[in-house]
C-alpha positions in Angstrom: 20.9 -23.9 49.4 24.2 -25.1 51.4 27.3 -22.4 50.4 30.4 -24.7 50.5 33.7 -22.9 51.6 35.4 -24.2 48.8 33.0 -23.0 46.3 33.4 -19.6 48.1 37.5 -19.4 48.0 37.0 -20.5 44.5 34.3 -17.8 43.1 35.4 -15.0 45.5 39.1 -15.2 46.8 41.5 -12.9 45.0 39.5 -12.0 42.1 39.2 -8.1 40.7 37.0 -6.9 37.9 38.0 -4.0 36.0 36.1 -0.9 36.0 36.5 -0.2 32.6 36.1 -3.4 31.0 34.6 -5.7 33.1 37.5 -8.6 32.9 38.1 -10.8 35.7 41.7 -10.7 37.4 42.6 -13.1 39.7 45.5 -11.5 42.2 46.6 -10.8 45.9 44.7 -8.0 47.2 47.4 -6.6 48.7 49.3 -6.1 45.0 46.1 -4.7 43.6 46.3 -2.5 46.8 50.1 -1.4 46.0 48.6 -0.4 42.1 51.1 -3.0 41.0 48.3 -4.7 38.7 46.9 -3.8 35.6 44.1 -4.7 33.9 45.4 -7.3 31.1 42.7 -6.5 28.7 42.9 -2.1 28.7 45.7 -1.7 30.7 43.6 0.4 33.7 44.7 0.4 37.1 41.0 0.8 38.6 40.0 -2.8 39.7 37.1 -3.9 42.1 36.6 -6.6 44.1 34.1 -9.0 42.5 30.2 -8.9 44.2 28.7 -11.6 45.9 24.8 -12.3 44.9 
């Protein structure tokens, strides 16, 4: 199956899970990397990056 950039920028780009809850966060990496964002949901600093499958 053909991977499209777009669909790639669009699932993957900017977007943070939260450890703790599992919410999706759409944000610039480098904020997340300055702990400037929180997790809207539990309020936890500990995001991830989301996995590709």
């Amino acid at each position: 199956m053909a991977k499209f950039a777009e669909a790639e920028a669009r699932n993957f780009h900017n977007i943070f899970v939260c450890r703790k809850c599992k919410s999706k966060i759409r944000t610039p990496n480098i904020k997340v990397l300055d702990g400037k964002i929180k997790c809207r949901k539990c309020n936890s600093k500990a995001l991830r990056t989301v996995r590709k499958k």
